[in-house]
N, C-alpha and C positions, 0 to 999 in steps of 0.2 A: 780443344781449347786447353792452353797450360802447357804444352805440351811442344818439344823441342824438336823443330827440322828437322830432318837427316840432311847429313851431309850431301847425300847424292839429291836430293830432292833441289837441294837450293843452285848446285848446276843446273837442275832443270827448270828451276824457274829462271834461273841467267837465258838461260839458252833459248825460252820462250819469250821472252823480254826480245829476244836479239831478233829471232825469228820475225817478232811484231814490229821491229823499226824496221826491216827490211822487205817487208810485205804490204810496210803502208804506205795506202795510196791518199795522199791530199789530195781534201778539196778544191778544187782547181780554182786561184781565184778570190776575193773577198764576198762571195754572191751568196755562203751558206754560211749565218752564223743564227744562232738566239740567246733571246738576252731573259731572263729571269728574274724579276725581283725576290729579293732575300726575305726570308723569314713567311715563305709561304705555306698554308696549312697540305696536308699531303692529298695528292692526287687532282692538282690542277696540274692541268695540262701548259708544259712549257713548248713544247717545238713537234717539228713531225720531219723526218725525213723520207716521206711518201712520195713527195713531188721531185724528189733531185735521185731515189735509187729505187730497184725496184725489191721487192719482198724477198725472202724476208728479212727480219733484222734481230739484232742480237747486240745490248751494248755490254761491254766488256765490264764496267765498274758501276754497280747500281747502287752506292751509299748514297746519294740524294738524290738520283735519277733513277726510273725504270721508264724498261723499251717495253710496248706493246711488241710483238715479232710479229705479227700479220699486218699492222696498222703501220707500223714506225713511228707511232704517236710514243712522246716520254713525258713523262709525267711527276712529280715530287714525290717522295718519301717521307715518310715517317720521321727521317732525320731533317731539321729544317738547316738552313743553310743563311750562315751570319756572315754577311760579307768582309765583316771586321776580325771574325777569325779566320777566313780562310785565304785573307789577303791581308795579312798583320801590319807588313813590309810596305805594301803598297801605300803612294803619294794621296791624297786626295783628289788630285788630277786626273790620275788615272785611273785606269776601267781595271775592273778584278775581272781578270777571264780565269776560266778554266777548260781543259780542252779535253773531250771526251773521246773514247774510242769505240767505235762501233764496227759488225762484221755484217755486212748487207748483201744481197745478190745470192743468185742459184749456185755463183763459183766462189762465195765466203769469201767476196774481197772484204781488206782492213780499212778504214775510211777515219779521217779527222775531225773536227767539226768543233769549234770555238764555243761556250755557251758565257756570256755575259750577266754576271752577279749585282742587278742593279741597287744600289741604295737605297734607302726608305729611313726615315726620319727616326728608328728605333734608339738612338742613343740622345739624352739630355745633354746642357753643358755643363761642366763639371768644372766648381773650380779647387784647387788643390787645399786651400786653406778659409775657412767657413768665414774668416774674420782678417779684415786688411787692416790694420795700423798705418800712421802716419804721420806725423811730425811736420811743424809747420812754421816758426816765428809769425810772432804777432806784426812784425814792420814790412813785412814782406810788400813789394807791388801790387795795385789790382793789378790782374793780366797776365802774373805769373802761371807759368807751367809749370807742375810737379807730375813726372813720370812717376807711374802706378808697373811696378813690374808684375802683378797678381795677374794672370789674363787667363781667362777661362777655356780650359779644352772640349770638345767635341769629336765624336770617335765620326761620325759620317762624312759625308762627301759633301761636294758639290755646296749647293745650297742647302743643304740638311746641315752641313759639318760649319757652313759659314755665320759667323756671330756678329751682332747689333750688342753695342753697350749703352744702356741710360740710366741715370742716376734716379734715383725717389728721394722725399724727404731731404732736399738739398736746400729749401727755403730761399733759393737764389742768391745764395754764398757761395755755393761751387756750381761750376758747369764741365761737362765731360766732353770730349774731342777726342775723336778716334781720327791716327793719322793711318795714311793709306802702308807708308811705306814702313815694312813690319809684320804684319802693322804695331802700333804702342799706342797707348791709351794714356793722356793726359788730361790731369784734371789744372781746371784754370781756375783761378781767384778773381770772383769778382765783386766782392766788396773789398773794403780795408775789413783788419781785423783787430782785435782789442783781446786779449787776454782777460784783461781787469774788467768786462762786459762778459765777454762767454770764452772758457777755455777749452769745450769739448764739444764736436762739430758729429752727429752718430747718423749715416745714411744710409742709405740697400743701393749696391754695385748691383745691376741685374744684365746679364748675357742673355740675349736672345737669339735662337737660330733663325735661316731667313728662310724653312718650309714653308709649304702651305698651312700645315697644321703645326706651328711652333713649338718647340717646349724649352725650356729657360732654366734659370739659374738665377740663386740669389747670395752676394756675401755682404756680411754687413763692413760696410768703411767709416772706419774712425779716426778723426782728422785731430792731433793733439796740435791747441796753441801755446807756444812757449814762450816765455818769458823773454824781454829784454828789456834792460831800463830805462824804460822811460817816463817813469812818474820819482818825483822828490817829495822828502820826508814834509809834512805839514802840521803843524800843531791843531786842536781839535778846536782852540777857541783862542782869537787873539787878546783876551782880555789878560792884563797884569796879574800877576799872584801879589796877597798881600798874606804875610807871616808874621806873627807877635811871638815870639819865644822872651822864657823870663833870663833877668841877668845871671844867673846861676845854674844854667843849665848843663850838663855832664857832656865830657867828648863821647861823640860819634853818635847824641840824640840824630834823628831824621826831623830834618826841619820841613823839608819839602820834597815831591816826585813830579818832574819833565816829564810826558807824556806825548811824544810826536808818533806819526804813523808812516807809512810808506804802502800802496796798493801793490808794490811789486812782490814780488816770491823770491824764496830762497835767497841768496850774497845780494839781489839788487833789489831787496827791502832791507839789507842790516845799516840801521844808525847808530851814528859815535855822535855823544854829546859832549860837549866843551865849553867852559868859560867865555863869553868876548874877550877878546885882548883890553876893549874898555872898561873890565871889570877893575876897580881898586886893589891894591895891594892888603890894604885892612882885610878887605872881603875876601882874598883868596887864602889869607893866615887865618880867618874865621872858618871858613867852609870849606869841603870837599864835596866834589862832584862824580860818581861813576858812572863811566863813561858809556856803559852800554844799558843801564836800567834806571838814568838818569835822575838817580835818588840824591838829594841837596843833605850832608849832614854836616856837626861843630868836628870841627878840627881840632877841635881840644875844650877845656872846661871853660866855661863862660866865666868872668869873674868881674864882670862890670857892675862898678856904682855908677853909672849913668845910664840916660838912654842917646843911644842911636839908630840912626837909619842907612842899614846898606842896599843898596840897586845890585842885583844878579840882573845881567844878562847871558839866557845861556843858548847854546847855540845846539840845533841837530842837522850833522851833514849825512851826507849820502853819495854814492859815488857819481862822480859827475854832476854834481847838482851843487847848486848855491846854498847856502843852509839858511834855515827856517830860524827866526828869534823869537826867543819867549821871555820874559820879562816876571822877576819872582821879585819883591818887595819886602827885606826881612827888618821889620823894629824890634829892637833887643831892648826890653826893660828893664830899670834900673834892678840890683838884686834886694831881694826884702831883708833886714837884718830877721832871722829868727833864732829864738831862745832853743827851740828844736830842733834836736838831728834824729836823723833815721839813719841807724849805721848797719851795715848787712855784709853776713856774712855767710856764703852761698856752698850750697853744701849740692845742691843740682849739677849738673853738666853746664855751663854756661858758656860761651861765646859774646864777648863783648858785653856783659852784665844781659846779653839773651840768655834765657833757661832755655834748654832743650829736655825734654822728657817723651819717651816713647809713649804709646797709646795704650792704653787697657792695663795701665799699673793698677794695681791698687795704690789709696793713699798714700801718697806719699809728702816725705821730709822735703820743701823745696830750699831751706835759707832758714838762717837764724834772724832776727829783726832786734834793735836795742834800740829803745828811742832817750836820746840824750838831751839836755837842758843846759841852757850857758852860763845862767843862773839857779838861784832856786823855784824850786816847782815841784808841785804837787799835784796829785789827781789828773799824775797824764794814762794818757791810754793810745793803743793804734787799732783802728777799724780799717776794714776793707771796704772801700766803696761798691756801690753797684751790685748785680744778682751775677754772680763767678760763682763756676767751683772750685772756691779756694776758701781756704779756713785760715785765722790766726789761733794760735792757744798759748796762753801767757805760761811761764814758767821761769820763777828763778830772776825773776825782773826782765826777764825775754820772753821773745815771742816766737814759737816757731812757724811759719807760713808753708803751711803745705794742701793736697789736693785734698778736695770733701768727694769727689767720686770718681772712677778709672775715667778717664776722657776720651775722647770719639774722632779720631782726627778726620774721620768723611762728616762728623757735624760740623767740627770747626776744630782748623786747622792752627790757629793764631788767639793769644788770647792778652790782653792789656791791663793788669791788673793795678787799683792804684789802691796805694798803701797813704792812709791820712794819720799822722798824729798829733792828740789834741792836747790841753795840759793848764793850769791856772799856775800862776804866780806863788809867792809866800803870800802878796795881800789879798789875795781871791779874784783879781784880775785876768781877764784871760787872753792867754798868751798867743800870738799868731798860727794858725794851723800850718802844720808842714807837711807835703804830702811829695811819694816817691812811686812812680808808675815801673811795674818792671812789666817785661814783655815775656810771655812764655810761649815755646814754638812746639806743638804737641807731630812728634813725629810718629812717618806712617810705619806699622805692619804688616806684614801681608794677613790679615785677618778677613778679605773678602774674598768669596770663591768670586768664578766669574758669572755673571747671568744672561741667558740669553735672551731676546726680548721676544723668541714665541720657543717653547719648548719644544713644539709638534709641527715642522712642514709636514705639507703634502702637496706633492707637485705631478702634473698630468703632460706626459711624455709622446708623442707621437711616435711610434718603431723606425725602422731606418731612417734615424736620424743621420746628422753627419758625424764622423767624429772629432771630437774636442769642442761639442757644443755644451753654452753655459748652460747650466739647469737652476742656481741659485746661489742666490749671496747671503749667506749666512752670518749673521753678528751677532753678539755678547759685546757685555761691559762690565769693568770692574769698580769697585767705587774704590781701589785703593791708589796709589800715585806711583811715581815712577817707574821702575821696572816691575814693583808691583802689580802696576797692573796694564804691561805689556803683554798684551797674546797672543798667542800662537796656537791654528786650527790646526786638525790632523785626524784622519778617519782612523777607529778601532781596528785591531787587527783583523776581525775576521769582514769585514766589507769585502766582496770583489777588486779585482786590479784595474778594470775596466774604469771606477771610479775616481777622481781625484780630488785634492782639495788643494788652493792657493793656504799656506799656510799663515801669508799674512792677512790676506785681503779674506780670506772665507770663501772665496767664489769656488761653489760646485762646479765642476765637469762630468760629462761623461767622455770615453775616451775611445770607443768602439762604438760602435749600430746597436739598438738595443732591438729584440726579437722575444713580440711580446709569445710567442708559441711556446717558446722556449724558459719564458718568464713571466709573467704578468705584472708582477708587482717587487720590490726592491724595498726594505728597510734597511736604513744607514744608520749609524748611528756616530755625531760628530760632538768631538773635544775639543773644549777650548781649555788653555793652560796658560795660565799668568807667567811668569821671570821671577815670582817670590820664592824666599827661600825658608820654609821650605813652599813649592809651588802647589798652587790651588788650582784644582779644573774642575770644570762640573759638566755636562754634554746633552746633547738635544736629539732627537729622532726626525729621519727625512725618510720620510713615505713617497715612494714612488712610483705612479702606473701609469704601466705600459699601455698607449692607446692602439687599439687592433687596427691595421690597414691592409687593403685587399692587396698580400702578398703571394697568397699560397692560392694554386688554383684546384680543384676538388679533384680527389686521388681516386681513383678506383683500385679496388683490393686484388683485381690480374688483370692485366691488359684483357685476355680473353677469359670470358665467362662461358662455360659448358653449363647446359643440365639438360638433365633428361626427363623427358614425361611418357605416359604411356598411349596411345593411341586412342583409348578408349575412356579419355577422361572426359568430364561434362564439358559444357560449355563456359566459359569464364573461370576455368581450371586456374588455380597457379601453378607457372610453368617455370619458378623460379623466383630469389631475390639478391636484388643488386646490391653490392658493399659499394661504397663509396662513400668519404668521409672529407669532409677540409678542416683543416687546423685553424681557419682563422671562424671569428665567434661575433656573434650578431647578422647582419643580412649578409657581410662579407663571407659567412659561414653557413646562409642558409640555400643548400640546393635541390635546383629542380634538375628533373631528368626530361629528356626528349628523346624518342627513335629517330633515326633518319635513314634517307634509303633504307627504306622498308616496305613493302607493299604486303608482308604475308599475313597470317591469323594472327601474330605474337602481338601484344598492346603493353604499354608502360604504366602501371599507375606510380605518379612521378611523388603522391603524397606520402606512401608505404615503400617506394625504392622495390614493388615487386610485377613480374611478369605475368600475364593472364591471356588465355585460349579465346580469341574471338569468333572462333567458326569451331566447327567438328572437325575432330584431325583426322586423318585415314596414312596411314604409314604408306600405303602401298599406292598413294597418289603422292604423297611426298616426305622422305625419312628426314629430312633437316631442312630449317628454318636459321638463315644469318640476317640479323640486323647491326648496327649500331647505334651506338646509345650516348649521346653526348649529354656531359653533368655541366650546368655553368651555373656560378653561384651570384645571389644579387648585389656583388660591390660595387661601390662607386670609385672613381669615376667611368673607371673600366670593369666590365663583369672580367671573371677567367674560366675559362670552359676546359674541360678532359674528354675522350672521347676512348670508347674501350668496345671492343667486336663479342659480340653475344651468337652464341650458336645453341638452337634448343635442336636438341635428336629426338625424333618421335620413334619410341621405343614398341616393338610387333609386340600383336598380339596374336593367339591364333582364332583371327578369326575368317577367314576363308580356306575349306578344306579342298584335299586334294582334286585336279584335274587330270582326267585321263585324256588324253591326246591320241592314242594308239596303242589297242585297233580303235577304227573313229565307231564300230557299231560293234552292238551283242550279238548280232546276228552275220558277222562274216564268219571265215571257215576256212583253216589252214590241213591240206593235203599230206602228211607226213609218210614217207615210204616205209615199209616195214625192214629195210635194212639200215636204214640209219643207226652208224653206231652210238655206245653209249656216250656221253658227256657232249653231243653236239646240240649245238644252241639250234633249236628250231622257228621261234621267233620272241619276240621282246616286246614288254609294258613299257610306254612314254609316259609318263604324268610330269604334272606341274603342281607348287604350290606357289603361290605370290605372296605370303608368309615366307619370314627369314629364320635362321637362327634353327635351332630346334623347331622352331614350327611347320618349317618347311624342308627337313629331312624325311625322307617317304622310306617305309619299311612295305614290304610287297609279300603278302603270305595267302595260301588257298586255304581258302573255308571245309575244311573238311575235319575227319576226328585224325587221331594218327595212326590207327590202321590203315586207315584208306591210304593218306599218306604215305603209308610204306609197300604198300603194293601198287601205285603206281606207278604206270612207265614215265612219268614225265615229275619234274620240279621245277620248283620257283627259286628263283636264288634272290634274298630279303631285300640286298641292299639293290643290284641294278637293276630287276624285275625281267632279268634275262630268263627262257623257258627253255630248259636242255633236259636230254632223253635222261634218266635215269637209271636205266640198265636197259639189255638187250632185250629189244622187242621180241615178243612171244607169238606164236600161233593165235593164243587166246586174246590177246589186245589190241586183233584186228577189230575196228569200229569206230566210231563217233564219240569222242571222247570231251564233254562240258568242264571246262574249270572253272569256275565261281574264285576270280581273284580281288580281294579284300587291298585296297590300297590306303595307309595310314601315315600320317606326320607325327612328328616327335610333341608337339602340344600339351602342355601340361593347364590344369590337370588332366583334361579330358583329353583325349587327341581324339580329330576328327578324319573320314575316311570317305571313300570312293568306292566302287566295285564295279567288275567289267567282267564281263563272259568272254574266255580264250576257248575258241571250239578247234578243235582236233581231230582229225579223220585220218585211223591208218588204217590206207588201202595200197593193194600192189598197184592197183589203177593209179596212175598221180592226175586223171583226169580234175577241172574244179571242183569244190562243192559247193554246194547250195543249203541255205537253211531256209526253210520256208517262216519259222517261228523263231522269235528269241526263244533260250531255254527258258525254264521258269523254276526263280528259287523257293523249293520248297522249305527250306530252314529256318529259324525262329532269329528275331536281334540280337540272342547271346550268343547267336553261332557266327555271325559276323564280328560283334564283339571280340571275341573268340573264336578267331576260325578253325581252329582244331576240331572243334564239337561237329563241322559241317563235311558232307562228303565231297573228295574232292572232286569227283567227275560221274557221269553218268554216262557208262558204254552201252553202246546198243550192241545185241548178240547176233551173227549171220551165219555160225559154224552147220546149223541147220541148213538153212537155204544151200548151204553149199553143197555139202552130202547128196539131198536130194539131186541137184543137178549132174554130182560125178557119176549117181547109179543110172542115172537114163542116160546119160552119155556112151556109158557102161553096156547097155542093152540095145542102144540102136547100133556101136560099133564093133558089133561081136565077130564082124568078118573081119578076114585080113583086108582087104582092101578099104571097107571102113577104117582100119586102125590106121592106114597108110594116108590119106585126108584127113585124118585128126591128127598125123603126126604134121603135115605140112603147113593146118592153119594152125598148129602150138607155134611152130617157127614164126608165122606172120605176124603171130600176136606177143611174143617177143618182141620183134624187131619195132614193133609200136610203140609199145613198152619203154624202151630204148628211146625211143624220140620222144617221148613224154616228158622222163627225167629232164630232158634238153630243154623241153621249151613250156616250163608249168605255167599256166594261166596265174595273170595277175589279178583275176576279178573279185576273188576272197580272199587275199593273199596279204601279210600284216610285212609290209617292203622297210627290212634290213637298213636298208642303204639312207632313211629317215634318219634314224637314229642321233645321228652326229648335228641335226639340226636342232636338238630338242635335248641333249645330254651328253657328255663326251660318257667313253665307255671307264666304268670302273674297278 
């Protein structure tokens, strides 16, 4: 892996490439194909080509397929197989094949074979944008069509991939039609509609596929009604206005306010009010009208000694529309002579004898006040009517009119203040009251932060959501006025990007999938900011969590699990513990475990995640134990399962010691000639241990001290238990020679052992021998223990018996002709001799030619 072709390599896979189109042989025919549904778990069996070739088989690419070779059964893998990736390209019409290559027959022919990638309802439909808008005039037809280009996609086939649209929450104001050709999705109008009744129409678009087992989609549609004109301005009550103003009243007093309305919005609600052309010429050199907040004020100063009556009619149009009359009634009374003036002289901001004064002054100077007389007069004074915060303070023969505390223009914005002066005569008479209202307009500052009307959201999130779905509408207000207290939202800088905010309207977004694994919970924190200058904000916290949804299915910490036990643990041993873990939390995160395919000792306890010994283990009836172990956790609607391969190795012990196999008794007897040279193997220990490892390495040594050891003709060699002469046989080592051989395995700590009697007879005779008795060991356990301490053989002595037999031989053949019959049957018994070597009896005899059944030689 990682690691870069050679040049020559990659001709050789051309060249094998080229080799395989040229060698293969098609299935003859449409009659072998198989078809496979997608996304199947591994090791269901898809197709067999047993019946069309004969054994064995071999398929060429086993990324989601494997060949049995005996069977021709293929089966899934471990990689599943999505038809939507592996056919991107592909129509929904059409069939996702894929065409596999396999090598079958005794002659390795190349063979074709189609396998068909069926669909299965694994994909939802999906529509691009969570939210339709829509636009709609309120005069529209019933029965109108308005095409919806929003059409929801589906990645499957057939009927899986094919969608059903119905509307929800439609109150039988819309209905939905789906035309074939397209197809396109129009929604129809089947009421009339009224803006000025309801202007915003909110439903669920829902796409459904046409499986068996459906799954869907939802966007919401939102049907905006717009405006057109078709309602005219109307006044609120037809009754006549009647107005009394006195004859001496000042230009640009407000005598009277026209109040008409309009239900329409924006340009087809604006009204222009206007005089009737039947209004008098007197009344229009009296009055003025503006034209758009229909306030009636004098045109100039009233200077009437009489009374009259003028008729206002005044008119409010609109576009297209006839105009609405209203009728205002002003009697001007005649003017009072009085001895009083109130003369002023305004030291405020004023506008048309309005004062304007900002908010949160202190005290202040609004106007000087002088009350005059036309005559003489005494004991005048000027009071302020009514409970105002306005003060007069006389000085100087004047009065100054100023504020008694800073004013509040979110208490009140307008204030009316009248100024009355009183006053007697020279003869104590008292003189008519004069009284002079000024109007003062307390302007705004930006003195209010903004507030919001819950300090603290917290909002509860469902994870893969869609993105650019609303999460919340956030509002604040300000109590100050015009661009004062225009706001504008906007998240802190350190919020996520994933978050957003409409900066006018407040409305939260999320803008990504929220992944509560990854997150749980989201604190925001959101600024609202007025247009004052300088500008006031103040801000709120949006608490957000993430709700867990069975996403994640439970992980196992390696695909495969090793461990090891020892053979000789109890019963209900633990044989291990599984890791497995899932990210997601509550039942979607709580899992169990199950074996499957399993029949052996191994058992799950699924509460602990660990492995337990059901029987008694024996290594040497069976060294490993495979199961699987599949995790699936309790979510709803769907659990999700893992599945991970568990191998426990039952680790030797030593607990069976050595077996000897050959010689099969104590009591056979191998013939050795006395010329047999040195280093030749005369015959060989088989043993067994059924113990592995160290336990079952055999060391091979003779129980003897090591003198004996060193004076005998014969040795053990440790490792192969092969038995070769030692040096050249002697005169004296003719006899029956016992080896007490000690067989031991490597077993810690103890090693355990075997022992077997090698009996040995060297005689010129190679005639068989016979043992009538096993030897018998006379040595203690430490000489076995330790075979060194034991002797290694027991000879029997015949040097006697022979002697005697040479001297009588000696004495019956003391003639010549005797010596000439001893010399003839010496030859005979030669020439026996001779045929002995040839043909040694097998009846005690430890046979060589075993060996390789039971040990190769080492």
């Amino acid at each position: 892996m990682g690691h870069e072709t050679p040049h020559n390599m990659n001709w050789a896979g051309l060249l094998q490439n080229l080799l395989v189109m040229v060698h293969l042989r098609q299935i003859p025919g449409d009659s072998v194909w198989f078809s496979v549904p997608e996304e199947q778990e591994p090791g269901i069996l898809a197709g067999s080509l047993t019946k069309y070739f004969p054994p064995p088989y071999q398929l060429l690419t086993q990324e989601y397929l494997w060949m049995d070779k005996n069977t021709g059964n293929f089966y899934t893998t471990e990689k599943k197989m999505d038809r939507e990736d592996l056919c991107p390209e592909e129509t929904k019409a059409k069939e996702c094949i894929i065409l596999h290559n396999a090598v079958v027959g005794p002659s390795g022919d190349l063979v074709q074979f189609p396998v068909i990638i069926e669909d299965i309802n694994d994909n939802a439909p999906h529509f691009e944008n969570s939210e339709i808008r829509l636009g709609v005039s309120e005069d529209v037809a019933v029965g109108t069509s308005l095409l919806l280009d929003h059409q929801a996609q589906d990645r499957d086939a057939r009927s899986n991939g094919e969608l059903r649209y119905h509307l929800e929450d439609s109150d039988g104001v819309f209905s939905l039609k789906v035309e074939e050709d397209g197809p396109t999705i129009v929604l129809v109008v089947q009421t009339a509609l009224d803006r000025e009744t309801k202007d915003l129409y909110q439903m669920a678009l829902v796409a459904t596929d046409c499986a068996s087992h459906p799954l869907s989609a939802t966007a919401t549609l939102i049907v905006t009604v717009t405006d057109v004109d078709d309602n005219c301005p109307t006044f609120s009550s037809n009754r006549p206005h009647s107005v009394d103003i006195p004859g001496g009243s000042p230009k640009s007093m407000l005598v009277a306010q026209i109040i008409a309305t309009d239900p329409d919005s924006g340009p087809n609600a604006a009204i222009i009010y206007s005089f009737s052309p039947k209004v008098s010429e007197r009344a229009r050199e009296l009055f003025s009208l503006d034209t758009l907040s229909g306030r009636i004020r004098l045109a100039q100063d009233l200077q009437s000694e009489k009374s009259e009556e003028l008729l206002l009619k005044v008119l409010a149009s609109g576009h297209r529309c006839p105009p609405a009359v209203a009728q205002v009634t002003v009697s001007v009374l005649p003017k009072v002579n009085k001895d009083l003036t109130i003369r002023i002289r305004f030291i405020a901001e004023q506008l048309n004898q309005t004062m304007v004064l900002p908010e949160n002054q202190p005290p202040t100077v609004l106007a000087i006040l002088e009350l005059e007389s036309g005559g003489s007069c005494k004991d005048s004074s000027l009071v302020i009517e009514g409970d105002v915060p306005f003060s007069l303070s006389p000085q100087n023969d004047k009065y100054l009119l100023s504020t008694s505390k800073p004013l509040d223009y979110e208490i009140r914005s307008e204030y009316r203040v009248t100024v009355t002066g009183h006053g007697r005569s020279a003869d104590g008479t008292a003189i008519a009251p004069t009284s002079h209202v000024f109007t003062v307009m307390v302007k705004d500052v930006n003195d209010n932060a903004p507030h919001f009307l819950q300090p603290h959201y917290q909002l509860e999130v469902e994870e893969n959501n869609q993105p650019g779905m609303s999460l919340q509408h956030v509002s604040a207000t300000d109590a100050d006025s015009g661009s004062n207290s225009r706001l504008t939202y906007k998240l802190n800088e350190y919020t996520p990007t994933i978050f957003n905010i409409d900066p006018m309207t407040g409305e939260l977004t999320v803008l990504a999938s929220l992944d509560r694994e990854l997150q749980g919970e989201h604190k925001l924190t959101v600024c609202a900011r007025d247009s004052g200058s300088p500008p006031l904000e103040s801000a709120a916290t949006v608490s957000i969590r993430v709700l867990d949804q069975n996403d994640n299915a439970p992980v196992f910490q390696t695909p495969h699990f090793l461990f090891f036990i020892p053979e000789d643990v109890p019963l209900f041993a633990q044989a291990g513990r599984i890791g497995v873990t899932d990210l997601d939390k509550g039942e979607n995160g709580n899992i169990a475990l199950y074996a499957v395919n399993s029949s052996g000792p191994i058992v799950v306890d699924s509460n602990r995640g660990t492995l337990h010994t059901a029987t008694v283990l024996d290594r040497e009836v069976a060294d490993r134990y495979e199961l699987y172990l599949l995790a699936t956790d309790h979510g709803r609607p769907v659990a999700l399962t893992s599945i991970a391969r568990v191998t426990v190795f039952v680790e030797d012990i030593n607990d069976n010691q050595p077996e000897v196999i050959l010689p099969s008794s104590n009591s056979s007897c191998l013939t050795v000639s006395p010329e047999t040279i040195t280093g030749t193997m005369v015959t060989k220990i088989y043993a067994i241990d059924r113990d592995s490892g160290l336990n079952s390495e055999l060391v091979y040594t003779a129980a003897a001290p090591e003198a004996v050891q060193t004076s005998s003709p014969f040795q053990v060699e440790s490792r192969s238990g092969n038995i070769t002469v030692a040096r050249q046989l002697l005169w004296s080592d003719l006899g029956m020679h016992h080896l007490f051989i000690v067989v031991r395995d490597g077993g810690k700590p103890i090693p355990l052992y075997a022992t077997v009697w090698v009996n040995l007879l060297i005689n010129e005779s190679m005639e068989p021998c016979h043992l009538n008795r096993e030897p018998t060991w006379t040595g203690t356990y430490d000489m076995v223990q330790f075979p060194s301490k034991a002797s290694i053989c027991e000879v029997e002595d015949t040097r006697s018996a022979r002697l005697t037999l040479l001297v009588g031989v000696g004495m019956l053949l003391a003639s010549a002709c005797l010596l000439v019959v001893t010399a003839v049957f010496h030859l005979k018994q030669r020439r026996r001799r001779l045929q002995n070597k040839k043909g040694r009896s097998e009846e005690n005899e430890i046979p060589l030619r075993l060996r390789d059944k039971y040990y190769p030689d080492d």
